[in-house]
LUMPAZA-499838 format. One record per atom (N, C-alpha, C): x, y, z. Coordinates in pm, whole numbers, padded with zeros to 5 digits, always signed. Layout:
<recs>
XYZ/...
</recs>
This chain:
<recs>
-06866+15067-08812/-06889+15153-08696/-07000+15096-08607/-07134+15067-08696/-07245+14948-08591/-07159+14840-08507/-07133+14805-08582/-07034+14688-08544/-06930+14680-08406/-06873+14831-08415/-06785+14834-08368/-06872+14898-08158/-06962+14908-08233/-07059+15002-08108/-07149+14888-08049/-07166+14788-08124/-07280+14682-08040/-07153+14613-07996/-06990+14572-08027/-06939+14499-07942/-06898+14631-07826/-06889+14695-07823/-06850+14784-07700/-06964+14777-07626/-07075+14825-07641/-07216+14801-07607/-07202+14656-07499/-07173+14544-07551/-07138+14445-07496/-07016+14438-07421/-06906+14475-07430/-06794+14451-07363/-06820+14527-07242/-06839+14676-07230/-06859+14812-07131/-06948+14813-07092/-06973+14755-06934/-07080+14813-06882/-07125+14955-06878/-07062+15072-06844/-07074+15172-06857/-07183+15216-06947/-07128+15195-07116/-07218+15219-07203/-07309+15173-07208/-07327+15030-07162/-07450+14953-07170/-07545+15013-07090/-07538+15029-06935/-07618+15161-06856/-07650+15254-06942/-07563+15351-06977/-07603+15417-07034/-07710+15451-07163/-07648+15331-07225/-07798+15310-07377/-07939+15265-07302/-07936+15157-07214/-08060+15161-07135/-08090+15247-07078/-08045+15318-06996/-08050+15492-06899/-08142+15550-06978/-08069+15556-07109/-08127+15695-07212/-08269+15622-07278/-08258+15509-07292/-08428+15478-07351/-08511+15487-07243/-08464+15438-07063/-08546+15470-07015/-08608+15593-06968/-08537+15653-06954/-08567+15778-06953/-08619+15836-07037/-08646+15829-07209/-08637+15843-07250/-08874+15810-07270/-08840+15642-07233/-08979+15652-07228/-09084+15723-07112/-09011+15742-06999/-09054+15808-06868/-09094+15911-06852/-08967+16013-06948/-09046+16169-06983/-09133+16172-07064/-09132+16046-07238/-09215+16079-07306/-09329+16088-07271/-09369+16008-07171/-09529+15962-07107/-09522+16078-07043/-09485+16123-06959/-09568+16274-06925/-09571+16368-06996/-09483+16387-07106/-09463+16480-07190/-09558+16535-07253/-09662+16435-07275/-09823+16473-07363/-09905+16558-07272/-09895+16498-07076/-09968+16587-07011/-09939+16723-07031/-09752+16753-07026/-09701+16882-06983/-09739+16950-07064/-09726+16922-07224/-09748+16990-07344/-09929+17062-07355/-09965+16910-07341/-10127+16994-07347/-10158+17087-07235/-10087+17077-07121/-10207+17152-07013/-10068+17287-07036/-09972+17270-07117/-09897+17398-07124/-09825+17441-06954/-09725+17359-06909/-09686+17327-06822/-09535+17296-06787/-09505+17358-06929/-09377+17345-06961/-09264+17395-06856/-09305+17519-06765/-09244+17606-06722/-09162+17494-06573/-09317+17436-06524/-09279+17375-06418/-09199+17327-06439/-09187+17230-06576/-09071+17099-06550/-08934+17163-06565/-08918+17303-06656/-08808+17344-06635/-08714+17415-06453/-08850+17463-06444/-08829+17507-06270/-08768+17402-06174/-08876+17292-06216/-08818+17187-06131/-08678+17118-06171/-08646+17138-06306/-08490+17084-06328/-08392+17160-06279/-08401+17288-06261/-08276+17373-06244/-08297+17412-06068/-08419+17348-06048/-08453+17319-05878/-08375+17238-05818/-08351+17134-05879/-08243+17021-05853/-08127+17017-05825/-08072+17164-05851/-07960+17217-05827/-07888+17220-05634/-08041+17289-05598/-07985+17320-05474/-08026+17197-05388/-08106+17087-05428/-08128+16971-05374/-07981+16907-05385/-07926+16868-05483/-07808+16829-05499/-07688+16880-05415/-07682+17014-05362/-07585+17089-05350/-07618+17057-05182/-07719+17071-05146/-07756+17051-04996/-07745+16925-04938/-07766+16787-05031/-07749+16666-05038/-07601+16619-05014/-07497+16697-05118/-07368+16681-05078/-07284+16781-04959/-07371+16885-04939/-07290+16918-04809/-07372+16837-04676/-07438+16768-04668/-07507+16693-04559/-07487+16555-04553/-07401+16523-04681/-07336+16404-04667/-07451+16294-04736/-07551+16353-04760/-07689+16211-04837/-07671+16191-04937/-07761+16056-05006/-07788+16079-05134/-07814+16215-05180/-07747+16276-05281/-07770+16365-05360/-07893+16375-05459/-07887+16219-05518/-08028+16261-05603/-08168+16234-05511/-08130+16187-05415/-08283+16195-05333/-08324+16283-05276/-08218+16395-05243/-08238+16539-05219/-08283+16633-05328/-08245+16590-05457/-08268+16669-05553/-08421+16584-05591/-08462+16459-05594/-08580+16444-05599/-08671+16538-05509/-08631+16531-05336/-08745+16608-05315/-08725+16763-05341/-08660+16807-05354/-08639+16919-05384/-08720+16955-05512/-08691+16899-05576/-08798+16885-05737/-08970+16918-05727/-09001+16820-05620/-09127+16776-05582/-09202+16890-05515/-09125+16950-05385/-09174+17064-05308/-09160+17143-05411/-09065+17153-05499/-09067+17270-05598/-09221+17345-05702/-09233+17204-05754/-09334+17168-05819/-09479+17196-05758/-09509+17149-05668/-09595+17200-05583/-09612+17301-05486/-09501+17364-05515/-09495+17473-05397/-09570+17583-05541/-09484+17596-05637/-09568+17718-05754/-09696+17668-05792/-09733+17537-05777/-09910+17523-05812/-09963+17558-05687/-09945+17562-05572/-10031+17570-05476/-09982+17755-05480/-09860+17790-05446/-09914+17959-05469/-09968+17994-05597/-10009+17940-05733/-10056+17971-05828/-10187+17959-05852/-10283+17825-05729/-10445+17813-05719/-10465+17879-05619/-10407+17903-05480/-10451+17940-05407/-10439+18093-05434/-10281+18155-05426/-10258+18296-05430/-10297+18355-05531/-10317+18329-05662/-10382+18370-05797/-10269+18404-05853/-10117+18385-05833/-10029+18484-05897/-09996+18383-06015/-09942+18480-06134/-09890+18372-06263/-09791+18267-06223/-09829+18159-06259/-09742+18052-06261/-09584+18118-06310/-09519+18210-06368/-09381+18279-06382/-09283+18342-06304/-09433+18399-06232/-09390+18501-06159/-09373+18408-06027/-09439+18321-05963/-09372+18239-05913/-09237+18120-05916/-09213+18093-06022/-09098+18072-06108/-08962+18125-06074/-09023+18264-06128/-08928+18332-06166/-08889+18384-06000/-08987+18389-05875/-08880+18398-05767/-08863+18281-05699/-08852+18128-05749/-08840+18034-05629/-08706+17928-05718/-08729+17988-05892/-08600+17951-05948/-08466+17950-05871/-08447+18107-05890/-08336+18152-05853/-08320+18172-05682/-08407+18163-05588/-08369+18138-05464/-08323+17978-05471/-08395+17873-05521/-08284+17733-05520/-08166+17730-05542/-08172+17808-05662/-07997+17783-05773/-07927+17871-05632/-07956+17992-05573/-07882+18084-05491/-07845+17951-05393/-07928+17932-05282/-07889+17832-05216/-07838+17716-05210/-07815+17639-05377/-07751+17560-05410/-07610+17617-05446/-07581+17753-05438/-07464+17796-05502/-07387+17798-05345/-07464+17864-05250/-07417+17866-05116/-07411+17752-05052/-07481+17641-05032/-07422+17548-04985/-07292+17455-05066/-07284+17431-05209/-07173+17423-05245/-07017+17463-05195/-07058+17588-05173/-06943+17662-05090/-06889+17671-04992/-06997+17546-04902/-06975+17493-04765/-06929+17334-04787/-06923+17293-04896/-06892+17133-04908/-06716+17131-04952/-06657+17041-04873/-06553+16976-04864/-06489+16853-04903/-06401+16831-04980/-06310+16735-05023/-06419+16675-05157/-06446+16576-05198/-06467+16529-05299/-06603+16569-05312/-06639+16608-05476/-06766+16663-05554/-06798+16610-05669/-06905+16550-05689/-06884+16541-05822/-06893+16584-05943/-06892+16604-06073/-06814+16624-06167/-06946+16750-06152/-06956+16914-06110/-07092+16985-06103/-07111+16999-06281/-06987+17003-06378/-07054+17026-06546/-07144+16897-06613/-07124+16801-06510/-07161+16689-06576/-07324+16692-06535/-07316+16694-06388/-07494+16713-06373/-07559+16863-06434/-07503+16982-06463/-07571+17031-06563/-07593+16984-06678/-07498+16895-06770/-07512+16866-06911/-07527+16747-06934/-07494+16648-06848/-07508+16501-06829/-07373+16422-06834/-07354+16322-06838/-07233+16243-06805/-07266+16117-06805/-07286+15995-06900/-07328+15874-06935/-07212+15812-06822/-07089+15855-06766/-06996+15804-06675/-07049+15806-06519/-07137+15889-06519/-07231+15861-06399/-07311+15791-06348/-07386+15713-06507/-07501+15623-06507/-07425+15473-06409/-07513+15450-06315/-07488+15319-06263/-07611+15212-06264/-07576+15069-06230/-07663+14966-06249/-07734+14999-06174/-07760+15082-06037/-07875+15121-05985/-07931+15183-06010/-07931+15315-06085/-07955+15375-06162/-08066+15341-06240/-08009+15188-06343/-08094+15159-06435/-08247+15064-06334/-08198+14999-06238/-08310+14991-06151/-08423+15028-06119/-08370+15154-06030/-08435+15287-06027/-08536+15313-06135/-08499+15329-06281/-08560+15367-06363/-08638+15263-06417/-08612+15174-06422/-08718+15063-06472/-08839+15044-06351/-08785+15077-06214/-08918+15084-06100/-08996+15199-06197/-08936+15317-06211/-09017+15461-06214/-09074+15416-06338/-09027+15363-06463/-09144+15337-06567/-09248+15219-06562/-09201+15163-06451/-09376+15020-06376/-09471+15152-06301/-09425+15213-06270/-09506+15324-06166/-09597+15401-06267/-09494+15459-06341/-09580+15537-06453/-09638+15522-06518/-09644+15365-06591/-09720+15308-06682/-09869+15274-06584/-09827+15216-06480/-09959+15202-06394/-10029+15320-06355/-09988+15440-06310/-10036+15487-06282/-10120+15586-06440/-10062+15563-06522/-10146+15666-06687/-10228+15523-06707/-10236+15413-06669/-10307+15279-06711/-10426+15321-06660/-10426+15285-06515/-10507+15296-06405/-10569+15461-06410/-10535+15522-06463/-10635+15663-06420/-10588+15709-06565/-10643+15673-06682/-10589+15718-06810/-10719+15785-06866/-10861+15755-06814/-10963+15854-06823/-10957+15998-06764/-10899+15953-06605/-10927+16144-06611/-10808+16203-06611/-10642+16143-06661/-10524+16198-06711/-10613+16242-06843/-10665+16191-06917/-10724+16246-07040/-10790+16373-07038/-10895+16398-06936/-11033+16497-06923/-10910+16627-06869/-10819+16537-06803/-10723+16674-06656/-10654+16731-06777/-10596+16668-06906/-10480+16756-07023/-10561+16807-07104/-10696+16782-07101/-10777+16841-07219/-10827+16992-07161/-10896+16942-07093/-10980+17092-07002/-11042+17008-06851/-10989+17140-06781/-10948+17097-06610/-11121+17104-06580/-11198+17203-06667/-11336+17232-06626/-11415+17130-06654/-11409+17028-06775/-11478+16951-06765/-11418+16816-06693/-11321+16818-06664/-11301+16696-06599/-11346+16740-06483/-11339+16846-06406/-11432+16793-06287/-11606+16810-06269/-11678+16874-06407/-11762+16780-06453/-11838+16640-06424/-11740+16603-06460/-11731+16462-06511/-11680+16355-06369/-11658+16459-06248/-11628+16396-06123/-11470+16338-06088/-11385+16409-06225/-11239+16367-06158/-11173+16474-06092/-11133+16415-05969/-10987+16468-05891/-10966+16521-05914/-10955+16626-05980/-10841+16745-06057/-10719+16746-05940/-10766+16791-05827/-10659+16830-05728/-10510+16718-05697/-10629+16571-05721/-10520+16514-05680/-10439+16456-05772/-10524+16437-05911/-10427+16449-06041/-10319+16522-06071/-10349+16608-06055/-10263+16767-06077/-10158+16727-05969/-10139+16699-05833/-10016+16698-05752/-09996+16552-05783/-10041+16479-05828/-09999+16329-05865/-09902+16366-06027/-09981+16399-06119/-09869+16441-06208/-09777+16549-06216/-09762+16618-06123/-09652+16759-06017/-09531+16601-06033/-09601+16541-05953/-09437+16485-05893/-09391+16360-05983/-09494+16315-06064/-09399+16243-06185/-09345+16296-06200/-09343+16478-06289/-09286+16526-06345/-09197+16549-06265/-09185+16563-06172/-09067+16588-06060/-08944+16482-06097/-08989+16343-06065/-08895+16251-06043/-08840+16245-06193/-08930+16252-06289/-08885+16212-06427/-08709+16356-06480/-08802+16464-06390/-08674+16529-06465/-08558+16451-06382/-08566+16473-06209/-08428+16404-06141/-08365+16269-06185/-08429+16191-06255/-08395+16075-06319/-08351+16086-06421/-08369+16176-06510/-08329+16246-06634/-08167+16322-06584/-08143+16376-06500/-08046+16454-06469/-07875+16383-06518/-07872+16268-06490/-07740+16180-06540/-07732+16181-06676/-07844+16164-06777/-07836+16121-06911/-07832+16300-06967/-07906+16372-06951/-07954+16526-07005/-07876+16621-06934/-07840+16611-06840/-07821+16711-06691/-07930+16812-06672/-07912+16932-06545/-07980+16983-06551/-08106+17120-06662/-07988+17175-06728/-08020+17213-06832/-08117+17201-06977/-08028+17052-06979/-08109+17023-07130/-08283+16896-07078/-08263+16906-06940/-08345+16774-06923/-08489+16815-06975/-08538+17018-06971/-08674+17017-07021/-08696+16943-07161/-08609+16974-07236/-08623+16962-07349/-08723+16773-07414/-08647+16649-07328/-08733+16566-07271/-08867+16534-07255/-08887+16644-07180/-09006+16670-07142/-09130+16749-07259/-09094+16817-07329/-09109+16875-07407/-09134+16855-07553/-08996+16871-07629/-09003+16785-07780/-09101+16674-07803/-09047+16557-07747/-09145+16448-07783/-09254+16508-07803/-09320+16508-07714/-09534+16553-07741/-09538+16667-07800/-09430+16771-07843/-09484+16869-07934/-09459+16811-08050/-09362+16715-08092/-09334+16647-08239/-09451+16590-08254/-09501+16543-08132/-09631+16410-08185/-09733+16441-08135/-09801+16556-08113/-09884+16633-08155/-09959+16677-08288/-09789+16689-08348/-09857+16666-08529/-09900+16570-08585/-09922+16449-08556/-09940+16350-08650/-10035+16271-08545/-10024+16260-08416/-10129+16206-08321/-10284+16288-08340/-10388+16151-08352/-10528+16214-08384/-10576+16159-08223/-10509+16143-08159/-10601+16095-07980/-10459+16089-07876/-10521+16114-07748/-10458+16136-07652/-10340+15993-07609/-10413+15877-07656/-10305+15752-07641/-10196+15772-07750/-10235+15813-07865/-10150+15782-07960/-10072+15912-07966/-10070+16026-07903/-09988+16089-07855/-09877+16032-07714/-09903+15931-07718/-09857+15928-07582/-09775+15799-07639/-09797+15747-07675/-09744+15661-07796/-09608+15700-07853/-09657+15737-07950/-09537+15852-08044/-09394+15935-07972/-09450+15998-07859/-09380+16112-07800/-09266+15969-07751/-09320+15870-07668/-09238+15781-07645/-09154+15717-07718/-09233+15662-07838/-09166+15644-07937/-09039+15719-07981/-09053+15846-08040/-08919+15946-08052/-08865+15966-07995/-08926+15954-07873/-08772+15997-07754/-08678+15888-07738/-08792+15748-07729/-08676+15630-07748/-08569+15613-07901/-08618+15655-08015/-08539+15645-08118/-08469+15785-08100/-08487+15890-08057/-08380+16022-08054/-08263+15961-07927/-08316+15883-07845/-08184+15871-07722/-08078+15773-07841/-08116+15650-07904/-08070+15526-07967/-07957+15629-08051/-08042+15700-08128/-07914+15795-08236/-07832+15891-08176/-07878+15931-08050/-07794+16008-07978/-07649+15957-07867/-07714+15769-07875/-07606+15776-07763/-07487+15703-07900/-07539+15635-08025/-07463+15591-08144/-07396+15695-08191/-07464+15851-08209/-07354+15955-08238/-07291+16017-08156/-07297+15999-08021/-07218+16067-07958/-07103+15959-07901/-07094+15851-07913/-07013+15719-07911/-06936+15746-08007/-06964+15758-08162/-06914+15782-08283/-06761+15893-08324/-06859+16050-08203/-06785+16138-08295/-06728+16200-08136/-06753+16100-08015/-06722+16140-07893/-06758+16287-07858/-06887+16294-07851/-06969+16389-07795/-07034+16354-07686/-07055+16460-07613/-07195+16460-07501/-07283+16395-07545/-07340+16283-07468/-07479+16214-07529/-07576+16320-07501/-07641+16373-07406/-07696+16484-07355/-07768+16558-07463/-07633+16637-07482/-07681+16751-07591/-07711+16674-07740/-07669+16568-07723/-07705+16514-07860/-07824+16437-07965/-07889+16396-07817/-08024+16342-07827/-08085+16429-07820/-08057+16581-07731/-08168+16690-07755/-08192+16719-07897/-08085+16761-07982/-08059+16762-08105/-08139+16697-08160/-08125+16557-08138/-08220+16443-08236/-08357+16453-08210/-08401+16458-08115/-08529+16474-08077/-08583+16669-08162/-08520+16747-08144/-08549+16828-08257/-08507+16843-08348/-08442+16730-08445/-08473+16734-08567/-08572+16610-08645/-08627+16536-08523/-08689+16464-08542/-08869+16553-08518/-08864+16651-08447/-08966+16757-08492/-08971+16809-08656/-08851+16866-08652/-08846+16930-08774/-08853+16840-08909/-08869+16706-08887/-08903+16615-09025/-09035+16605-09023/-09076+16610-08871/-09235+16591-08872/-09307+16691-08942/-09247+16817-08910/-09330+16987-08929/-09372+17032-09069/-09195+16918-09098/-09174+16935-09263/-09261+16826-09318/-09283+16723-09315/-09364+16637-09388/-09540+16637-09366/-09568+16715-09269/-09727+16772-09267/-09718+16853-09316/-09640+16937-09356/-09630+17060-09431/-09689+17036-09568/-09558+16962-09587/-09524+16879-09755/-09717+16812-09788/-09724+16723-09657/-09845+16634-09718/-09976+16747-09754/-09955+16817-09637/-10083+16943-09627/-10092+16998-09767/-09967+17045-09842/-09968+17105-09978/-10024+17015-10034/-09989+16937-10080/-09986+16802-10151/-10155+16750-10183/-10275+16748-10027/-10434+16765-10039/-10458+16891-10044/
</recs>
């Protein structure tokens, strides 16, 4: 069955995109994943995935790129609930919870204005490895030079900004412009995520990793480390079993990536008894 998957791997471009797609992506969310987790930020990246909706939907009735509509769409999203959430004081949910569902609404209505060819709309909720293209993988290898430089280059006060926002500015960092600088990673990382995860499962990405490696990470790199790490070995088993038993890669790496929690949870458990 290896065998039979590294010559397809080789023969099919398709798949081949796709197994690269999913690691890159794979390392792209993990790296923010440690911010989202620690500063508990989870909400945004989901907001901003199911934000993507009406970027997409407005993109194809206007005739544009679709995912560059759903990028910015992501982005204003993202920053539109932190800025009513510092400035206006209201819960980060409750903003959420009304700028969610006005996107998805207006992505449902402009849909309803688009004509003749669409593409596959179950696939960008759940993903579709038949979507992944060589630009695509481009794309994503730019966005992980960006990201790596940019957690390189400012990896002191990404550190002070996920720990506590009070002492990093203390300590004289940016908060403000950290905070809308990592808004819109997280932005692009979910829209880049959208082909391999779709919209739906893409928090999860974002998410799993750095809560799995949280347990076993004793510092902020080596969380950042790890989370990458698993997400790249949860995409590898996810796109081999869903090749295998012809499943959604999507839902399948989500899977792997939480049960690759649940070995972690279980073996600190185990060791914890054990001293």
């Amino acid at each position: 069955m290896i065998q039979d998957f590294v010559k397809d791997i080789i023969s099919y471009g398709f798949l081949r995109n796709a197994l690269v797609a999913a690691i890159l992506v794979s390392s792209l969310t993990g790296v923010f994943s440690s911010v989202v987790v620690l500063r508990r930020i989870e909400f945004i990246g989901d907001g901003a995935a199911h934000a993507t909706f009406g970027g997409i939907a407005f993109g194809l009735l206007l005739g544009t790129d679709y995912l560059l509509m759903a990028a910015i769409t992501a982005v204003v999203f993202a920053i539109a609930v932190s800025y009513f959430t510092r400035r206006n004081k209201l819960s980060e949910s409750s903003v959420i919870g009304m700028l969610l569902p006005l996107s998805m609404s207006l992505g449902v209505i402009a849909l309803s204005f688009v004509r003749g060819y669409t593409p596959d709309v179950m696939g960008l909720f759940f993903g579709n490895i038949l979507m992944v293209t060589s630009e695509d993988v481009w794309l994503l290898i730019a966005a992980n030079l960006v990201a790596m430089a940019f957690f390189t280059i400012f990896y002191r006060e990404l550190l002070y900004y996920s720990y506590d926002e009070g002492m990093a500015k203390h300590y004289g960092v940016p908060v403000g412009a950290i905070h809308y600088a990592v808004l819109v990673g997280i932005s692009l990382s979910v829209v880049s995520s959208v082909k391999i995860a779709g919209i739906i499962l893409v928090t999860a990405f974002l998410v799993i990793p750095a809560v799995a490696a949280k347990l076993i990470a004793r510092s902020f790199r080596s969380m950042i480390v790890f989370s990458v790490s698993l997400a790249v070995v949860a995409s590898i088993i996810g796109i081999f079993v869903s090749y295998a038993l012809d499943m959604p890669p999507g839902p399948v790496i989500v899977v792997a990536l939480f049960l690759e929690f649940l070995l972690l949870a279980s073996l600190k458990r185990f060791i914890g008894k054990e001293s």
